[in-house]
C-alpha positions in Angstrom: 0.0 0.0 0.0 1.4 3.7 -0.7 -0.2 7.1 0.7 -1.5 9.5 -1.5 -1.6 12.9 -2.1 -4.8 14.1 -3.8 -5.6 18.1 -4.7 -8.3 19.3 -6.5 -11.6 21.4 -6.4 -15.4 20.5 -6.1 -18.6 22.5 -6.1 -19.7 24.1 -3.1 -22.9 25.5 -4.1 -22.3 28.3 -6.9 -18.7 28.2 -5.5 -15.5 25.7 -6.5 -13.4 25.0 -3.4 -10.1 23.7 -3.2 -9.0 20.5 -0.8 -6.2 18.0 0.1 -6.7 15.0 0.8 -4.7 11.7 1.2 -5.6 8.1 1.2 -4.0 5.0 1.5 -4.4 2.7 -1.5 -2.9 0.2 -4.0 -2.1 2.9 -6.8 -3.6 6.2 -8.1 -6.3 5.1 -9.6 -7.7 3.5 -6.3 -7.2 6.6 -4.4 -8.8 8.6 -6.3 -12.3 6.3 -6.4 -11.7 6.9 -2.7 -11.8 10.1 -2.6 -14.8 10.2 -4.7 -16.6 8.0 -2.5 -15.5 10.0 0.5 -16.2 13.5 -1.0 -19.4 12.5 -3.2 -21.1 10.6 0.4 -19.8 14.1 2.7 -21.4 16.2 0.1 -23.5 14.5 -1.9 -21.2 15.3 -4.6 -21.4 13.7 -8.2 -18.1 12.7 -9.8 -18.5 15.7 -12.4 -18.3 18.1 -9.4 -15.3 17.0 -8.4 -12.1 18.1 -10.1 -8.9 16.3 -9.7 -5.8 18.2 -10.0 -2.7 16.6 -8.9 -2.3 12.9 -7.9 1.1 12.1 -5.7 2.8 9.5 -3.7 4.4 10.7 -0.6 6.7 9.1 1.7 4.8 8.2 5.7 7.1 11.3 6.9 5.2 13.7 4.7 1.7 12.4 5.9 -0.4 15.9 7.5 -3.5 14.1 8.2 -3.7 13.1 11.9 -5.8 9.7 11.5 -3.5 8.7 9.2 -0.5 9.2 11.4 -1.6 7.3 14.2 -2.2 4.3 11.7 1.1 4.9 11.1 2.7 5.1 14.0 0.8 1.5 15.6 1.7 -0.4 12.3 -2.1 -0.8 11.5 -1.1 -0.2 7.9 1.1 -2.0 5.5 3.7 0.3 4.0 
């Protein structure tokens, strides 16, 4: 499994906002269906409101998000 670094924009009302996001996952292609599953479900987003940008594997000392650290940090994932 590798971590994931996912930027982009989706529709917030008439607006476009930008977010980060990372995921664990097999390759790109499965993060970024996870992250349309996750964003789409909190938003009730469709996939065409939801704008990919940039797609990158980071190392486990670049990780910012705080749920994924503690995974992490007790070996609950499989780098």
């Amino acid at each position: 499994m590798k971590i994931f670094r996912i930027t982009g924009t989706f529709k917030m009302g008439p607006h476009w906002q930008n977010f980060t996001k990372e995921a664990i996952a097999t390759n790109e292609k499965a993060a970024v269906e996870r992250l349309y599953s996750d964003i789409g479900g909190k938003h009730r987003l469709k996939r065409t409101e939801i704008k990919i940008g940039k797609v990158k594997a980071i190392s486990p000392d670049e990780v910012t998000d705080l749920v994924l650290n503690q995974m992490i940090e007790h070996k609950m994932v499989d780098l």
